[in-house]
RODO-2510 file (C-alpha; in nm, 4 decimals, decimal comma):
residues 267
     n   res          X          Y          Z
     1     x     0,0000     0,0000     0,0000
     2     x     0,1334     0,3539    -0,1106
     3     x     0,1910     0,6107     0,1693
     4     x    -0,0981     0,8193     0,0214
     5     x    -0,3273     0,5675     0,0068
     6     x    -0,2220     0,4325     0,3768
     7     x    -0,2923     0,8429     0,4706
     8     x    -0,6227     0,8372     0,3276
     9     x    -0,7462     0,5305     0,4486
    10     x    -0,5977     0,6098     0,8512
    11     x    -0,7744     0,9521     0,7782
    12     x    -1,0693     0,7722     0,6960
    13     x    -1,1050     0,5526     0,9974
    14     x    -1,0293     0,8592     1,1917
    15     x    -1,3136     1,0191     1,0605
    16     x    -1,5335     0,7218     1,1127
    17     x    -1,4315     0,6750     1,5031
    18     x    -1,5177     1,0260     1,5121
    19     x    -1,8638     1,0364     1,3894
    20     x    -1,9297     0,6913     1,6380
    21     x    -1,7820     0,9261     1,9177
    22     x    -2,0200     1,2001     1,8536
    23     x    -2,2939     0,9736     1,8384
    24     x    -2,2369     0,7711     2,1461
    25     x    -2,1815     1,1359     2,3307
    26     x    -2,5610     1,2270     2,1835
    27     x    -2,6964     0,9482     2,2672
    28     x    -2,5684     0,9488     2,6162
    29     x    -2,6810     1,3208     2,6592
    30     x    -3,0239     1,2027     2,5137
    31     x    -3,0521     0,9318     2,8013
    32     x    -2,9004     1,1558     3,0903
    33     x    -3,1804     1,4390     3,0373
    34     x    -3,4552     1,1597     2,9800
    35     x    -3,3474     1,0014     3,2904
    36     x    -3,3338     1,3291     3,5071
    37     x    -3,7137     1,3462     3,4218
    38     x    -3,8004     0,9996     3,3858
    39     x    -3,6208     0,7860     3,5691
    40     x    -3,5384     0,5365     3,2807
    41     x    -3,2651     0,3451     3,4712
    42     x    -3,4507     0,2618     3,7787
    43     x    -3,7312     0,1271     3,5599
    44     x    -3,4617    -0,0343     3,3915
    45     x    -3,3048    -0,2080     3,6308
    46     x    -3,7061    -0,2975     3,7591
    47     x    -3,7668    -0,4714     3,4268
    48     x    -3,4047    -0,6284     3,4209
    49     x    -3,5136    -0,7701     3,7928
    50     x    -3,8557    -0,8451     3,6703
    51     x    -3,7811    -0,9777     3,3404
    52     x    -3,5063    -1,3067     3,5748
    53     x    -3,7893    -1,3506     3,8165
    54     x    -4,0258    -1,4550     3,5404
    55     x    -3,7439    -1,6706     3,4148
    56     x    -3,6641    -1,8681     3,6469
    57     x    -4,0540    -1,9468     3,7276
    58     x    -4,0930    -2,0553     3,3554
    59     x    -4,2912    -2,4160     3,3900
    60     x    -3,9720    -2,6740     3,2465
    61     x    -4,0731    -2,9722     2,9792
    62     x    -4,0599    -3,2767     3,0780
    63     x    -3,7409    -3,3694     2,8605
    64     x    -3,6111    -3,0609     3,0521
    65     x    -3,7150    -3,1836     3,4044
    66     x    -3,5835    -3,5593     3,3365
    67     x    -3,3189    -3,4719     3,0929
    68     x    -3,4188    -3,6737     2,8362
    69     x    -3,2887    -3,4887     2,5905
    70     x    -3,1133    -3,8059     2,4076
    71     x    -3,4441    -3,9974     2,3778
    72     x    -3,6346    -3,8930     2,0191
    73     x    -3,9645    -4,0063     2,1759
    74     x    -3,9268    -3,7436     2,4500
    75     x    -3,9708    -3,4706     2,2079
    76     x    -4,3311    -3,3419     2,2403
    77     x    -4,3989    -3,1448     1,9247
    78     x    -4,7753    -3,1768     2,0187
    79     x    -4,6977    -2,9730     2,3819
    80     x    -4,6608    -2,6958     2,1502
    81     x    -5,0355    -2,6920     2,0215
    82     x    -5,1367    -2,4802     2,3012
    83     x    -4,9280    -2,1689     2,2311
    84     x    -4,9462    -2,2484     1,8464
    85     x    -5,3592    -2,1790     1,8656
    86     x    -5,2577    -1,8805     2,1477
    87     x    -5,0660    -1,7765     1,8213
    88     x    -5,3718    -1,8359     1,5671
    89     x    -5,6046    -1,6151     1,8108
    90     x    -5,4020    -1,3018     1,8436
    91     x    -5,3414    -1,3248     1,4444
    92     x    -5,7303    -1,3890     1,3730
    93     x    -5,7871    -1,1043     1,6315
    94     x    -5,5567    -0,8530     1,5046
    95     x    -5,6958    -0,9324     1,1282
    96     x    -6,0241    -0,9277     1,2865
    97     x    -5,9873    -0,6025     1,4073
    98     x    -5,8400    -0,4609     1,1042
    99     x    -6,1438    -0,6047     0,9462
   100     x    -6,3733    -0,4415     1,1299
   101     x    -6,3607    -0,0843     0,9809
   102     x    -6,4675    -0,2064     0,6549
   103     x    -6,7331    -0,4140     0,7738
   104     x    -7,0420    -0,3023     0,7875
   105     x    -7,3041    -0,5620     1,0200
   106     x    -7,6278    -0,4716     0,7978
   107     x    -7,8968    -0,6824     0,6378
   108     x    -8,1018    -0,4149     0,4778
   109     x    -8,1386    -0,4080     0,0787
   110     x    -8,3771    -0,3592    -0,1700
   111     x    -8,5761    -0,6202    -0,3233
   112     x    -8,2999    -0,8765    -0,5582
   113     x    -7,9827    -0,6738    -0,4538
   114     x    -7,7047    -0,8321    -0,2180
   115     x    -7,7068    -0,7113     0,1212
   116     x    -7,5347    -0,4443     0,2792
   117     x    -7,2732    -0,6551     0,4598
   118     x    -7,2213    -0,9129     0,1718
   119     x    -7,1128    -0,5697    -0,0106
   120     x    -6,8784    -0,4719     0,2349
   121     x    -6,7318    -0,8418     0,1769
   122     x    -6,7218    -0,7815    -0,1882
   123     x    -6,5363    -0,4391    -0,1132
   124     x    -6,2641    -0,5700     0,0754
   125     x    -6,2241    -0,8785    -0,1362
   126     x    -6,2381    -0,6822    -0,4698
   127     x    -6,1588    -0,2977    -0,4104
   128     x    -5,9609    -0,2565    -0,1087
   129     x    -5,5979    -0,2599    -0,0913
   130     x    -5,4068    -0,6169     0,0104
   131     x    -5,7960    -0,6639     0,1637
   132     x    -5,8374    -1,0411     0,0097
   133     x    -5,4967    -1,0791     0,1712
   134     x    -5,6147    -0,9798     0,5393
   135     x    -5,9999    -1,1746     0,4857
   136     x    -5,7417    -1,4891     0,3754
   137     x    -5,5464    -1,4483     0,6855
   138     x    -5,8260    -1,4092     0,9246
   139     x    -6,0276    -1,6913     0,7941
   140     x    -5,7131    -1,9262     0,7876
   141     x    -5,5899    -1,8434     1,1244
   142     x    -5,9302    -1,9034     1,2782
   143     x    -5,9500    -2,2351     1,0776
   144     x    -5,5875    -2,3248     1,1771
   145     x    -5,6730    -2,2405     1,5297
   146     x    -5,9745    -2,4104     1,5949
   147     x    -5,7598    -2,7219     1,4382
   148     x    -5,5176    -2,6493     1,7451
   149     x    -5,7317    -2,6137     2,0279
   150     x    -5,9118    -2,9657     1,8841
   151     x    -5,5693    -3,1270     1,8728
   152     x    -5,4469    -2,9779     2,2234
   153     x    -5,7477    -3,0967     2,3822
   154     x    -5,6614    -3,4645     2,2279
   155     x    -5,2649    -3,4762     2,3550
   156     x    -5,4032    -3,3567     2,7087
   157     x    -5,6295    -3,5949     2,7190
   158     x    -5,4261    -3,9463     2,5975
   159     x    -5,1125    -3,8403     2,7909
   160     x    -5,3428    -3,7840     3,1031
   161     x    -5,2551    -3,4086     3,1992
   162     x    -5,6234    -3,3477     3,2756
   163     x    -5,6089    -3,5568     3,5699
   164     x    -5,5080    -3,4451     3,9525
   165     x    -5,4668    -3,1303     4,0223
   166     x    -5,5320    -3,0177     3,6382
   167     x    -5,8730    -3,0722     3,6647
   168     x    -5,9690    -2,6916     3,6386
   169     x    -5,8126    -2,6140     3,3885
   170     x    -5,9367    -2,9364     3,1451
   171     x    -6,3137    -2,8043     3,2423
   172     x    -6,1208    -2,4022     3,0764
   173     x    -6,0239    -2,5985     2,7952
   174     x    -6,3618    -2,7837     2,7458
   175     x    -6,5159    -2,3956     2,7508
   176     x    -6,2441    -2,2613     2,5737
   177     x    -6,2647    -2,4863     2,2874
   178     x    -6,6553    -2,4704     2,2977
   179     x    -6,6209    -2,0874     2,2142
   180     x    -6,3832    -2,1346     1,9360
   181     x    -6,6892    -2,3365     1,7977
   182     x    -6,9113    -2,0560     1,8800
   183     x    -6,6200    -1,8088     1,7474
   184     x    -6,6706    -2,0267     1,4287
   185     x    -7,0077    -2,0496     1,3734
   186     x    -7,1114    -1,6803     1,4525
   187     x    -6,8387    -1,5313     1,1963
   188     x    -6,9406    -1,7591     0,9375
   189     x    -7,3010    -1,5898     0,9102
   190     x    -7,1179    -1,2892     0,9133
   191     x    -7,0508    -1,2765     0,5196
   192     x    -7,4570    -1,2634     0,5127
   193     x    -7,4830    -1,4889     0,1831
   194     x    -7,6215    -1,7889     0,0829
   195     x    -7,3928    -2,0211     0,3061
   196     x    -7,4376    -1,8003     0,5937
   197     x    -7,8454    -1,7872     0,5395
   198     x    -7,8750    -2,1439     0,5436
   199     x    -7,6222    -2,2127     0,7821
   200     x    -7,8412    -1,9428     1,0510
   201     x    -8,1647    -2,1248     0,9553
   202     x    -8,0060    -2,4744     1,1154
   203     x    -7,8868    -2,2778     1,3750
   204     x    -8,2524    -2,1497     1,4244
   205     x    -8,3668    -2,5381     1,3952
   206     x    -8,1456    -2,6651     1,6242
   207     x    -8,2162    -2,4339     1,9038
   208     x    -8,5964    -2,4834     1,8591
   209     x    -8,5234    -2,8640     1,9230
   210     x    -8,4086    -2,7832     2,2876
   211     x    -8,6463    -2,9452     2,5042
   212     x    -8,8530    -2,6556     2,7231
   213     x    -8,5926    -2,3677     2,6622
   214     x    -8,5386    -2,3878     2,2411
   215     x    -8,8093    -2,0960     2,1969
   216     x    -8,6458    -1,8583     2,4021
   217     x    -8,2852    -1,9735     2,3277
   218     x    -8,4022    -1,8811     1,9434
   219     x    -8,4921    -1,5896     2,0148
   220     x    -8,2332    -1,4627     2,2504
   221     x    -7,9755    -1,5893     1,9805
   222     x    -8,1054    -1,5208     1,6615
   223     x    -8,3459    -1,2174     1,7312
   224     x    -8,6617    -1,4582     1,6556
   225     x    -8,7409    -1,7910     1,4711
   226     x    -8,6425    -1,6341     1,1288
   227     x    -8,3254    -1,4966     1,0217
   228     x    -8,3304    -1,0811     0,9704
   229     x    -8,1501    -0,8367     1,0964
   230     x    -8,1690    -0,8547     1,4246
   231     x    -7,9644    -1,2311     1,3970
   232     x    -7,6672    -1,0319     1,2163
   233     x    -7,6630    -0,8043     1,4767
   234     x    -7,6322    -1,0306     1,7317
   235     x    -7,3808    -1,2567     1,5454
   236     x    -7,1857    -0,9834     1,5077
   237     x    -7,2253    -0,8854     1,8807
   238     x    -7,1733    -1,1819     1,9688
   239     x    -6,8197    -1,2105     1,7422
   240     x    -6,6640    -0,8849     1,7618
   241     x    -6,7527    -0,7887     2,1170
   242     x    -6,8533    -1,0695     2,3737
   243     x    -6,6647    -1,3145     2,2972
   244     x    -6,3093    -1,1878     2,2137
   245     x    -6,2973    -1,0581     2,5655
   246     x    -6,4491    -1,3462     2,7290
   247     x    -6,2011    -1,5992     2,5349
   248     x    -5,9099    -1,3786     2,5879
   249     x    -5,9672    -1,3577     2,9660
   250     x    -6,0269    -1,6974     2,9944
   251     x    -5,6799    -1,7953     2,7854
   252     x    -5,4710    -1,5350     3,0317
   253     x    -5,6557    -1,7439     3,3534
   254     x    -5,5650    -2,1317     3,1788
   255     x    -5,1429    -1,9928     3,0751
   256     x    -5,1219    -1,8507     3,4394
   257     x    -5,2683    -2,2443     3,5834
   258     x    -5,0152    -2,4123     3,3653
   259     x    -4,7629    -2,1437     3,4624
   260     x    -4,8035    -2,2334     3,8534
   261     x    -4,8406    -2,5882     3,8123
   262     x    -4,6114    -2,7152     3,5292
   263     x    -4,6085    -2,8346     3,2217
   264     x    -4,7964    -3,2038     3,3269
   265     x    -4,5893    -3,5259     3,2050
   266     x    -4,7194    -3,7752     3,0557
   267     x    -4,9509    -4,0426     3,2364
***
């Protein structure tokens, strides 16, 4: 290397060392007057504290607890159903939620013309930007995640985890997974067309069959023993507002019991 090009390229790394120098002193100045007013480092140092806690009380597998690590048939890849359909919900609700401020829950339309929610379909299917994308994404996370729950529900229950003291949360599960049905059912009337008409008119006939109670469970359901607008309105209701809260309370209340208790071995 020449003696001018050695020059330029020391000068060059000078001037680069520089530059990180003057950064690093910014950056510090930046976190010293946010701290004076903020107190960023204790809270810091609170999460840091916080963050080792929560680690070390992290439920261990049962190849971790045995260390079994050698043995191929020790590897659960079905333990991780529960947090894959955790997964599928938040996606379905995030998409959900995105959804929701194109959709419009209305049956009303004149005589031959699609309803006013099927056209809000067609608009984010056809017209709106990357919106067949996000409908895709929603519908395939709730199917995916209604596949989960069904699958978690079957490991739990032939490698014996819902017995003593995981009773509680097997009767969660039972309700959990009985929403996702309900999750299921009420946003597939929600497109408002032909599937979803006839699909709400066996939901109307199968509540009537309840013995006693199947009048009044049609009508507190689907707004009466026909399907009109007062059934979208509920389904939507029902979807968008009851039970996202219900399920995700519910979901917080079964990771917290497995939390405390373990990860359950097999029976």
């Amino acid at each position: 290397m020449s003696l001018e090009k050695k020059d330029e390229h020391d000068h060059r790394g000078w001037m680069e060392e520089r530059d990180l120098t003057v950064l690093e002193e910014r950056y510090l100045t930046l976190l010293m007057w946010l701290d004076k007013r903020l107190r960023l480092v204790d809270y810091l140092e609170l999460l840091e504290d916080l963050y080792y806690k929560v680690n070390m009380q992290m439920p261990k597998s049962h190849t971790e607890q045995y260390g079994l690590d050698n043995k191929f048939w020790y590897w659960y890849p079905l333990y991780a159903l529960g947090s894959f359909s955790t997964i599928a919900y938040l996606v379905a609700a995030i998409s959900g939620a995105l959804l929701g401020f194109y959709y419009a829950p209305a049956a009303a339309s004149s005589s031959g013309d699609p309803t006013v929610a099927f056209e809000s379909l067609r608009y984010i299917m056809q017209d709106l930007n990357f919106g067949y994308m996000l409908r895709s994404i929603h519908r395939w996370s709730a199917q995916v995640m209604t596949a989960a729950v069904f699958l978690h529900m079957l490991r739990v229950y032939f490698t014996g985890a819902y017995k003593e003291p995981r009773e509680l949360n097997w009767i969660i599960g039972i309700v959990l997974i009985s929403m996702t049905m309900v999750f299921g059912y009420s946003g597939y009337l929600l497109p408002w067309n032909q599937l979803s008409y006839w699909a709400g008119q066996i939901g109307v006939e199968m509540a009537l069959s309840i013995p006693l109670a199947g009048e009044w469970t049609a009508q507190l359901l689907f707004g009466g023993f026909t399907l009109t607008q007062a059934t979208l309105q509920r389904m939507y209701i029902l979807h968008v507002f009851f039970l996202p809260f219900l399920v995700t309370g519910l979901i917080a209340v079964h990771i917290g019991i497995v939390w405390m208790q373990g990860i359950a071995e097999p029976h």
